[in-house]
C-alpha positions in Angstrom: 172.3 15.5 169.1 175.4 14.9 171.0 175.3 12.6 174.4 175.9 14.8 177.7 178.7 14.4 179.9 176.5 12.4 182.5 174.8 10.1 179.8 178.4 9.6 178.8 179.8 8.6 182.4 176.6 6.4 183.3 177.6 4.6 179.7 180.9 3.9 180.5 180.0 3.1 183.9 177.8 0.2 182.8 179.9 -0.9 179.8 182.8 -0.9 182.7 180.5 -3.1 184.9 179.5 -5.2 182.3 175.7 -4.1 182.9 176.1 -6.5 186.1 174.5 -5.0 189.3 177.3 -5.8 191.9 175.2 -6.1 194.6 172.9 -8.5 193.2 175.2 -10.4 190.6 172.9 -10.0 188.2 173.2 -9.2 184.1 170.6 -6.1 183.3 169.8 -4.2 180.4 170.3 -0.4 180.4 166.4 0.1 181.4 166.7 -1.9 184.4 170.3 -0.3 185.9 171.2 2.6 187.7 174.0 4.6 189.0 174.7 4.1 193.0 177.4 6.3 194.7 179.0 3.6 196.9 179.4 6.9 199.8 176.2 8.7 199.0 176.0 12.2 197.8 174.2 13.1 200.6 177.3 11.9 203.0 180.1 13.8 201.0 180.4 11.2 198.2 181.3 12.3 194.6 180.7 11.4 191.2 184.1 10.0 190.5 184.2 6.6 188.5 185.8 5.3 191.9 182.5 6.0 194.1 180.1 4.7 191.0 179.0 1.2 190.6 176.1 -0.3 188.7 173.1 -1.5 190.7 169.4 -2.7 189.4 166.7 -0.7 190.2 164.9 -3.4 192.9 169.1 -2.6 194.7 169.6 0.7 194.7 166.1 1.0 195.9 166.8 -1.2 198.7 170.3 0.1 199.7 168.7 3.9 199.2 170.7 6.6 200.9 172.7 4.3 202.7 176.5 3.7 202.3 177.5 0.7 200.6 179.3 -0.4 203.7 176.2 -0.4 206.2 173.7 -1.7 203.9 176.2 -4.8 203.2 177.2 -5.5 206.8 173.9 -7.6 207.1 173.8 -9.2 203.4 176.4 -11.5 203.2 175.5 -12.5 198.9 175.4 -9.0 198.5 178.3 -8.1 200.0 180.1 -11.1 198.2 179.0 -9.9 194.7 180.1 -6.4 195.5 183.9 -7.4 196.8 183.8 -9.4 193.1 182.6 -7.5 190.7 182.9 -3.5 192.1 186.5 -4.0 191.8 187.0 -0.3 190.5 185.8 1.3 193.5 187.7 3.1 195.4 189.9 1.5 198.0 189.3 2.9 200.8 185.5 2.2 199.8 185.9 -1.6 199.4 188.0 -1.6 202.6 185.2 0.1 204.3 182.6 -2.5 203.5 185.4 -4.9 204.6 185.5 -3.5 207.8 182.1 -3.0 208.6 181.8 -7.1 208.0 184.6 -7.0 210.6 183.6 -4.7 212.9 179.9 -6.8 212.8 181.7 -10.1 214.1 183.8 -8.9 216.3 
């Protein structure tokens, strides 16, 4: 039986990401990762390959329904490992956990 379109994006998501959580820095294998929409679903974020990064299970937890940008503000590693290794997000999304850090120190 053939994969489905979604198995196929979370795949290629994680082969993309080198099964690395970018929040946490850490190497997983495919039982321990999820998908995370950088902008959550619930606040108008898609499933695009630009709003998905790979996140462990213990991260996404964590960051829940949150946007990438306000659970990072506060978790300077974190947010360090995402700037490094989510490097196919979206611009705009990078720039907005950019700013948030900016906006935190001002």
């Amino acid at each position: 039986m053939g994969s489905t379109k979604a198995e196929l994006r979370r795949k290629a998501i994680y082969e993309r990401d080198g099964y690395r959580c970018v929040y946490c820095g850490r190497v997983f294998d495919t039982d321990s990762l999820t998908l995370d929409h950088v902008q959550p679903r619930v606040k108008h974020g898609d499933h695009s390959p630009g709003n998905l990064v790979t996140a462990c299970v213990r991260c996404n937890s964590e960051k829940a329904g949150r946007s990438a940008w306000d659970w990072l503000s506060h978790r300077p590693e974190e947010r360090e490992n995402f700037l490094r290794h989510a490097v196919h997000v979206w611009p705009r999304l990078r720039q907005a956990v950019q700013d948030a850090v900016d906006d935190g120190e001002a």
